[in-house]
C-alpha positions as CSV (number, residue, x, y, z in Angstrom):
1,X,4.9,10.0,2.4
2,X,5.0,8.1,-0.9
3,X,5.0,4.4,0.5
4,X,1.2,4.8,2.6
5,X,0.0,6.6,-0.9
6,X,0.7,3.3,-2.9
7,X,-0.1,1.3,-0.2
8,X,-3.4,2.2,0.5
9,X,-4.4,2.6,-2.9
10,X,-3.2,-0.9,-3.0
11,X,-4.8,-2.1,-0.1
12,X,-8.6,-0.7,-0.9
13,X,-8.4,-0.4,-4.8
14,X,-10.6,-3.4,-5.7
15,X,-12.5,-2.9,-2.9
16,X,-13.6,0.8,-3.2
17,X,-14.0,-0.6,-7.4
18,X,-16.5,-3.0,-5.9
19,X,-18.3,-1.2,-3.6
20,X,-19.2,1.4,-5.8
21,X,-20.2,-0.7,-8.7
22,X,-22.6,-2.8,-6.0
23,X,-24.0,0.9,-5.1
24,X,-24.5,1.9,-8.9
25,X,-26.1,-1.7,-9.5
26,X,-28.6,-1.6,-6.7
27,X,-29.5,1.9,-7.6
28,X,-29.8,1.2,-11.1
29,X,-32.1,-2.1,-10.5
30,X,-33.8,-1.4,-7.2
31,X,-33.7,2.3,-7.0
32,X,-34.4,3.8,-3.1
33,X,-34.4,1.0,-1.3
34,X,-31.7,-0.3,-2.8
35,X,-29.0,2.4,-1.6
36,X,-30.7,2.7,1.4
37,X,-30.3,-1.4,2.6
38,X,-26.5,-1.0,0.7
39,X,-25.6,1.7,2.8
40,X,-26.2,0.4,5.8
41,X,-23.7,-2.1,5.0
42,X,-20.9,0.0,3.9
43,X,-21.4,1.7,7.3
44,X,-22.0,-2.1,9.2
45,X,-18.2,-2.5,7.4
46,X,-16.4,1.0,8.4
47,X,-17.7,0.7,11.7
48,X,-16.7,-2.7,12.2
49,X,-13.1,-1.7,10.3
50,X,-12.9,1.0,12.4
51,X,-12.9,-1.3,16.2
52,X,-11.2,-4.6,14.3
53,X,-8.3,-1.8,13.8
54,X,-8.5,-0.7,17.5
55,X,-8.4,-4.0,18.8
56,X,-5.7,-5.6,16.5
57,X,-3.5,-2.6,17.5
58,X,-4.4,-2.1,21.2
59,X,-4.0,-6.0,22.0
60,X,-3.4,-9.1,21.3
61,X,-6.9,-11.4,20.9
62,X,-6.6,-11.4,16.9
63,X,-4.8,-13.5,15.2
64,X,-4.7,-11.8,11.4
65,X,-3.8,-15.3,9.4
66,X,-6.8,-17.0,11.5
67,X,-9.2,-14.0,11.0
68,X,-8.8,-13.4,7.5
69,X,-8.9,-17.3,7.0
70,X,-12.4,-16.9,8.1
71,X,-13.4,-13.2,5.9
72,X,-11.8,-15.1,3.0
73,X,-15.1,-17.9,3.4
74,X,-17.5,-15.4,3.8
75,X,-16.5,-13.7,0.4
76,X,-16.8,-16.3,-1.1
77,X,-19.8,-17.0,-0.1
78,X,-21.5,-13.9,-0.3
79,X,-20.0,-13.5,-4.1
80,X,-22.2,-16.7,-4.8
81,X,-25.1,-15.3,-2.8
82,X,-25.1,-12.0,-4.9
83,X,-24.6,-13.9,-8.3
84,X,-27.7,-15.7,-7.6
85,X,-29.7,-13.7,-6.3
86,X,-29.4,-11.0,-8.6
87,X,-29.8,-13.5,-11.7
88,X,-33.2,-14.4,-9.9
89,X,-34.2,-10.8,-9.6
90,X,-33.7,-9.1,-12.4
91,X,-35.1,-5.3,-12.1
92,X,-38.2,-6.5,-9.6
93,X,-37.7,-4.4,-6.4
94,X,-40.6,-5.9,-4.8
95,X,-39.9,-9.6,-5.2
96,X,-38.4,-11.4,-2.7
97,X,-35.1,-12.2,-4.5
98,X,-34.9,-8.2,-4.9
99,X,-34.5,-7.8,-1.9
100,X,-32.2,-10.6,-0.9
101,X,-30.1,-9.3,-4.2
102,X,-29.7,-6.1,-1.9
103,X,-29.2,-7.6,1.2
104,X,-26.3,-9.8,-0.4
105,X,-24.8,-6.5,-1.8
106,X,-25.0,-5.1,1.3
107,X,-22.9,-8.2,3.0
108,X,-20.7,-8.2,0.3
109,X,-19.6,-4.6,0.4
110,X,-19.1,-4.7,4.2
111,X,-17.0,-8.1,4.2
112,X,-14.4,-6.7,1.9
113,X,-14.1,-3.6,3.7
114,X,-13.8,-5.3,6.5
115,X,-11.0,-7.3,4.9
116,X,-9.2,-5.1,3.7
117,X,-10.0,-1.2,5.5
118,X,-8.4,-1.9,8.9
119,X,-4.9,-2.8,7.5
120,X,-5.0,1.0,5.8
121,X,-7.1,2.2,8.8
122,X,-4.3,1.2,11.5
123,X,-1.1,2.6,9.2
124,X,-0.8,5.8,11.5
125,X,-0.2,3.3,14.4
126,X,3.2,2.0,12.7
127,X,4.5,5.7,11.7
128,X,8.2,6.1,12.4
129,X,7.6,9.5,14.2
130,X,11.9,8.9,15.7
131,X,10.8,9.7,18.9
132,X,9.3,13.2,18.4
133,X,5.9,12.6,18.6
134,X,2.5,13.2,16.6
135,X,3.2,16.9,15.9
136,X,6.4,16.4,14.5
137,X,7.5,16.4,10.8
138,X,8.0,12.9,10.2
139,X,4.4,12.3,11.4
140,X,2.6,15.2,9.4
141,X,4.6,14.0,6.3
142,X,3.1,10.0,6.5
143,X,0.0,11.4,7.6
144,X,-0.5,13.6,4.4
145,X,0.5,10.8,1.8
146,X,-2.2,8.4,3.8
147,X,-5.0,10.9,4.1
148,X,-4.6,11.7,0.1
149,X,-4.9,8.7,-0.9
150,X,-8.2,8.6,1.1
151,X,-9.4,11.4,-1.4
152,X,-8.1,10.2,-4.4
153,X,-10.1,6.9,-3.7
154,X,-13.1,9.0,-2.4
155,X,-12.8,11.1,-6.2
156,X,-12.5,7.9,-7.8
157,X,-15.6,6.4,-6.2
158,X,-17.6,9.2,-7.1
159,X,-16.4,9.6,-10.7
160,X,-17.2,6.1,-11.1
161,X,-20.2,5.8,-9.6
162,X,-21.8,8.8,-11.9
163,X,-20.5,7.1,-14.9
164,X,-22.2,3.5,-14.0
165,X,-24.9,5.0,-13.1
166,X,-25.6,7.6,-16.1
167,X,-24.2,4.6,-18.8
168,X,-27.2,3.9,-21.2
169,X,-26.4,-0.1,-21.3
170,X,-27.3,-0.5,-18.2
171,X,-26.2,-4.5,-18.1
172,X,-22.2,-3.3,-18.7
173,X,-22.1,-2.5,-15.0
174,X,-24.0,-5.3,-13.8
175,X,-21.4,-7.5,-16.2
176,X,-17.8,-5.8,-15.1
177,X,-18.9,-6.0,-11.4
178,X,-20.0,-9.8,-11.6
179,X,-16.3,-10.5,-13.8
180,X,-14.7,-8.3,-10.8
181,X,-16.4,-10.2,-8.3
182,X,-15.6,-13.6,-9.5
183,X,-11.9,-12.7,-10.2
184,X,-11.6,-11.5,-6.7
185,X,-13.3,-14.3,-4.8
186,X,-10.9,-16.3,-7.0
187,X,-8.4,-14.9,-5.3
188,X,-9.8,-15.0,-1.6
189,X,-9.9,-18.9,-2.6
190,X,-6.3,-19.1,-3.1
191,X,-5.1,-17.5,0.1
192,X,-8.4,-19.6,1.9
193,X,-5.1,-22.6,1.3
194,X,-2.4,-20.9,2.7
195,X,-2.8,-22.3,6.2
196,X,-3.1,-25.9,4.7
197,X,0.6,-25.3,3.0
198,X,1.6,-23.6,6.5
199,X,0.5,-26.6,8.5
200,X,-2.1,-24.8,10.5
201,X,-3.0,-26.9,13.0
202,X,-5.7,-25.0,14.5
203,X,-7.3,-25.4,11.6
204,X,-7.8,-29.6,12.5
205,X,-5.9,-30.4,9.0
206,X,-3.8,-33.5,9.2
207,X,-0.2,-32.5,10.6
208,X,1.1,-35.5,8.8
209,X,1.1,-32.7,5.1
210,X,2.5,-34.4,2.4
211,X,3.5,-31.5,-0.3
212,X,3.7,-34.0,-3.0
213,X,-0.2,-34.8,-1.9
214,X,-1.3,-31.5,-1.8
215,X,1.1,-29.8,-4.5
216,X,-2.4,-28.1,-6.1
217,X,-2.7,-26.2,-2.7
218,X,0.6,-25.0,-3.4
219,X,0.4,-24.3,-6.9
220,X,-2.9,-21.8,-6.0
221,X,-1.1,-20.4,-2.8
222,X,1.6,-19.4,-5.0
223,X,-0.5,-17.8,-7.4
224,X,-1.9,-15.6,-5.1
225,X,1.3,-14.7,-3.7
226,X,3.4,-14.2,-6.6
227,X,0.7,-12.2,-9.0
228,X,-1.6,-10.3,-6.9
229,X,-1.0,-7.4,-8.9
230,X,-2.9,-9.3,-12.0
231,X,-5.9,-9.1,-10.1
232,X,-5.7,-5.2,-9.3
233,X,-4.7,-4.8,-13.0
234,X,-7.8,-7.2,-14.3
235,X,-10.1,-4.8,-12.1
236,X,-8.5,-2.0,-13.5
237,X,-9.0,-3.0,-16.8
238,X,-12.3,-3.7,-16.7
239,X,-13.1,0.1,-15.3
240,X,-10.9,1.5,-18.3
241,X,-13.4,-0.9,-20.3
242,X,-16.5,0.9,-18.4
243,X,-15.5,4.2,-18.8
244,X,-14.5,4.0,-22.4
245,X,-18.0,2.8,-23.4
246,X,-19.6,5.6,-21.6
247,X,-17.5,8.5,-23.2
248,X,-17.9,6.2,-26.3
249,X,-21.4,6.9,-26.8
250,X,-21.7,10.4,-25.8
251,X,-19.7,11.3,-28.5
252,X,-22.9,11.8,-30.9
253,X,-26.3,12.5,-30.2
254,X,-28.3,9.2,-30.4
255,X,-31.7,10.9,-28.4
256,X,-34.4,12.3,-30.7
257,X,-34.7,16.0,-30.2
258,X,-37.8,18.1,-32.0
259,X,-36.1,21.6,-32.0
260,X,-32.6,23.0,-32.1
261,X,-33.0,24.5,-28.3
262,X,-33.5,20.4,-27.5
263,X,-30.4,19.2,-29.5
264,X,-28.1,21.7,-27.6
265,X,-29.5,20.4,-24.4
266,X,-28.2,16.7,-25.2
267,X,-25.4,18.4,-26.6
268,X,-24.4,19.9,-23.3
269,X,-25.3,16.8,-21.7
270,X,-23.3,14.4,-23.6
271,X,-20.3,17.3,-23.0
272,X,-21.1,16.6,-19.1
273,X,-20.7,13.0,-19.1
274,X,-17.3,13.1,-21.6
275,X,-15.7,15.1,-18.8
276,X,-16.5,13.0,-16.0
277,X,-15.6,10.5,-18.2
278,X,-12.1,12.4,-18.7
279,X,-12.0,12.6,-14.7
280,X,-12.4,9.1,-14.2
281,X,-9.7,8.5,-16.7
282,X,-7.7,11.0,-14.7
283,X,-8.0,9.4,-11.6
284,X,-7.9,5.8,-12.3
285,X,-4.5,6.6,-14.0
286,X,-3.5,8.4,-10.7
287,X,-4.3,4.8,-9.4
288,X,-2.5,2.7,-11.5
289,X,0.6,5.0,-11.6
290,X,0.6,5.0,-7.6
291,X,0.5,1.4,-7.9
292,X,3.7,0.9,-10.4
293,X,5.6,4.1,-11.1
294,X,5.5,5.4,-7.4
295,X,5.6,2.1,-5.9
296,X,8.8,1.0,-7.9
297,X,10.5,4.4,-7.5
298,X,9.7,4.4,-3.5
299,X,10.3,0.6,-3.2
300,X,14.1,1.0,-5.7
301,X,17.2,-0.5,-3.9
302,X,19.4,2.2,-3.2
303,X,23.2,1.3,-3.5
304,X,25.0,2.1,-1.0
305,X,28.3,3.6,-2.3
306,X,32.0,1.7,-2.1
307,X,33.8,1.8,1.0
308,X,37.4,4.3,0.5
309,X,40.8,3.6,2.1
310,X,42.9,4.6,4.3
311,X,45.8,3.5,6.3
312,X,46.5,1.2,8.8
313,X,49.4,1.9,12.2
314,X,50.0,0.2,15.1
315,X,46.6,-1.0,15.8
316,X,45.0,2.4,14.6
317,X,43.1,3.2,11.0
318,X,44.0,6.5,10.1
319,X,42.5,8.7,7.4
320,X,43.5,11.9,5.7
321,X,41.1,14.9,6.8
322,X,41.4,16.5,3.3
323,X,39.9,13.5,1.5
324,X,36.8,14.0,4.2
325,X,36.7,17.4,4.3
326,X,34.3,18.3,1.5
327,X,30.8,18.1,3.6
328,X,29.9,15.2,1.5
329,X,29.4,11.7,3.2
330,X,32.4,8.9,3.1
331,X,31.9,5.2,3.6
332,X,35.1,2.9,5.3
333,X,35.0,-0.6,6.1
334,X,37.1,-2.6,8.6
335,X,36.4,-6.5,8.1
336,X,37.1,-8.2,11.4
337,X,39.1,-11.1,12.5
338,X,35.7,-12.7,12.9
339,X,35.0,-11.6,9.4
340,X,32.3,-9.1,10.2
341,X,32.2,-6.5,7.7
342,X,32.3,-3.5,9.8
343,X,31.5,-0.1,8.5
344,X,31.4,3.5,9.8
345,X,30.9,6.8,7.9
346,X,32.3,10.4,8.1
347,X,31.0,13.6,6.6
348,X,32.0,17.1,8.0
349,X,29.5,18.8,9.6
350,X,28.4,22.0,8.1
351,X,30.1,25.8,9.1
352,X,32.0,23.7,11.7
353,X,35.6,22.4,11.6
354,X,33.9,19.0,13.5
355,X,33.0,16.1,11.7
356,X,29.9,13.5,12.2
357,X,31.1,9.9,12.4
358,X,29.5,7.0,13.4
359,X,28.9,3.1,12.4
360,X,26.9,2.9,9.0
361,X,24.0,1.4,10.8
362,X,21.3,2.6,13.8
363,X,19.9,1.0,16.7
364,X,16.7,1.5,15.5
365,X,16.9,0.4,11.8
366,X,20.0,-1.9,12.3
367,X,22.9,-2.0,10.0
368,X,20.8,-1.0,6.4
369,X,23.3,1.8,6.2
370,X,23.2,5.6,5.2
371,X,23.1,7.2,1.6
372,X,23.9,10.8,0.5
373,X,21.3,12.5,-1.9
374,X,21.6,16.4,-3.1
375,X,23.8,16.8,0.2
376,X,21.2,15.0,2.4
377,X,22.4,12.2,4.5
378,X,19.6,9.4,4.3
379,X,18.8,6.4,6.0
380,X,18.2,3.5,3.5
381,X,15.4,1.7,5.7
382,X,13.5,4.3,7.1
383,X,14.1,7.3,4.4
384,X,14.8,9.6,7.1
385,X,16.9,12.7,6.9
386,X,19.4,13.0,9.4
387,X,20.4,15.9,10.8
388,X,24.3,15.9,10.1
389,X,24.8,18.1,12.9
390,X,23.7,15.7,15.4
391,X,25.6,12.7,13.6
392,X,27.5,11.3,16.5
393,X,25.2,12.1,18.9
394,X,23.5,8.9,20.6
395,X,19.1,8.7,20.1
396,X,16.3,7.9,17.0
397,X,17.9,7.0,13.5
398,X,21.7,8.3,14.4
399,X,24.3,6.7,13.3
400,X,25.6,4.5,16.6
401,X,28.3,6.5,17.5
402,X,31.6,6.0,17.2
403,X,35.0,7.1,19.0
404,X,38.0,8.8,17.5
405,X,40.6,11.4,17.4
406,X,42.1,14.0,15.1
407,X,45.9,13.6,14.9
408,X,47.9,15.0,12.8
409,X,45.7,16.3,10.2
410,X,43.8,12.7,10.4
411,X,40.9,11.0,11.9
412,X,42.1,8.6,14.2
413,X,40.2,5.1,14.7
414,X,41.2,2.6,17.2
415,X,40.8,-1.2,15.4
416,X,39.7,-2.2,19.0
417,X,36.5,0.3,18.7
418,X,35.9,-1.2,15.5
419,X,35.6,-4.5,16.3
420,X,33.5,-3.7,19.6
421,X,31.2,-2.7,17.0
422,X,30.8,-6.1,14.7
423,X,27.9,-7.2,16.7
424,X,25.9,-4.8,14.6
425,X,26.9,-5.9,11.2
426,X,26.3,-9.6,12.6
């Protein structure tokens, strides 16, 4: 649930930042007409988001390095189309560059969502559902972190939009958007070089690429690579900068009021716009903490812990029941004459004198192991909860299974079952 909340917020922060500031600029300048023509283009780019998703997940006649090669152009083009245009315009509906100011709003808006909205749109496609369907848990779970991040970007539009709209310098959204926009096409330029470093002959580059040549090419691939989160960050910033002007002056009453029935009006109004000036605050920092704290708690490393011992007869490992018979999971590991590190776990099953044993690793999520956490038994690569009962059994994220025998008050492992069992851990 936690990794498609992150990652969408991720995926369509700048984007729903820039959309919305586009849509509070054009209504600002150019009034009616202005959010008309601009949304007709944030449908144009839904719509579009919505098939490109279909298609990209239904078959196999896009290529997503190639495509986005191509969307990364465009943006940059229509940033410089905007830019212009709406120097040229200025607040005149009418004129011609008006209108093309709007029009290039409109193209921008749709081009990044269609960059980056069917990535997010087509996550339900990838949902780990173990086999059990749409209706099960593990479906219903992914599907609630991805659809609330939806709404909290949906608040977070709105919130921002009232605020850019209602601000009384009415060039400070106009200013942030044009820094936002820049900053991103910047970005869009750096990835436009990534097929150059790759090679990409499709693209009709030399094949004979000298790195030494082209080490700039590099040196911007790599900063979009390694610090995309600075651009997220820079956008954020420059919201938190938006939003704390607007609260900023409706702290006092600046308007001129003739009676006391006029001052509590503004009063209330200036109350108003603190609050959804509070909200926005709110919500970006929902953002921005979905983006680090969430992300870095959902994304942590979890150790997996130390293998135990146990003893070693005649071509069998044998191990104690009483050190295994506390419910809780234990890790062993058998390193083969090969020198595969094979390991297996055993935890006793619950109100049962059985035990659940099996290699540490899954033939779905491979050998990234199992983890015990408040008496839950955890894959590490998936984060799904097995059901200890059913540890043993063959199917979805079990543990492979794995033979033995109790003997003796221990489990019994044959060292030839073990080492049928290295191609796993390979």
């Amino acid at each position: 649930m936690l990794k498609y909340i992150w990652m969408v917020i991720q995926d369509l922060f700048v984007t729903v930042t820039l959309v919305t500031l586009i849509h509070a600029v054009l209504d600002t300048r150019f009034g009616r007409s202005g959010r008309k023509i601009h949304r007709f283009g944030i449908l144009a780019g839904i719509l579009c988001s919505i098939a490109l998703a279909i298609v990209k997940n239904t078959t196999n006649k896009i290529v997503s390095s190639r495509w986005n090669h191509k969307i990364y152009i465009v943006i940059v083009v229509s940033t410089l189309a905007f830019l212009v245009f709406s120097l040229l315009a200025g607040k005149r509906e009418k004129h011609a560059a008006g209108i093309l100011t709007c029009i290039s709003g409109a193209a921008l808006s749709a081009v990044w969502i269609l960059y980056s909205l069917p990535g997010s749109i087509a996550y339900p496609f990838t949902f780990n559902t173990m086999g059990n369907g749409y209706w099960s848990g593990y479906f219903m779970t992914r599907l609630a972190g991805w659809l609330l991040a939806y709404l909290v970007l949906l608040i977070y539009a709105a919130l921002l939009f009232k605020c850019a709209s209602h601000i009384r310098k009415k060039n400070l959204p106009y200013v942030i958007l044009i820094i936002i926009s820049v900053v991103n096409a910047l970005f869009c330029v750096c990835r436009f070089f990534v097929p150059w470093v790759n090679r990409a002959k499709w693209l009709g580059w030399p094949v004979a690429y000298n790195k030494d040549d082209h080490a700039w090419a590099a040196d911007l691939v790599r900063i979009s690579t390694d610090h995309t989160m600075v651009f997220i960050w820079v956008t954020a910033l420059l919201v938190l900068l938006l939003l704390a002007m607007f609260f900023a002056e409706n702290v006092h009453v600046k308007d001129l009021y003739d009676n006391p029935a006029q001052l509590r009006k503004l009063r209330a109004g200036n109350r108003s716009r603190r609050r959804q000036a509070a909200a926005l605050l709110c919500c970006l920092a929902m953002t921005v903490l979905s983006m680090s704290v969430v992300k870095a708690y959902d994304t942590r490393e979890v150790v997996l812990s130390e293998p135990e011992t146990y003893t070693v007869e005649d071509g069998r490992i044998l191990i104690p029941m009483d050190i295994v018979n506390d419910g809780h999971l234990h890790r062993f590991e058998y390193r083969t004459d090969n020198e595969i590190n094979v390991r297996w776990i055993v935890v006793r099953k619950p109100g049962s004198a059985s035990f659940g044993v099996g290699f540490d690793a899954c033939e779905v999520c491979g050998n990234a192991g199992y983890y015990e956490n408040n008496g839950k038994v955890i894959c590490k690569r998936c984060d799904v909860v097995m059901n200890i009962n059913t540890i043993g059994f063959k199917g979805g994220c079990n543990p492979i299974p794995l033979a033995y025998q109790a003997e003796d008050g221990n489990l019994v492992f044959s060292i030839e079952d073990l080492e049928a069992g290295e191609k796993e851990f390979k």
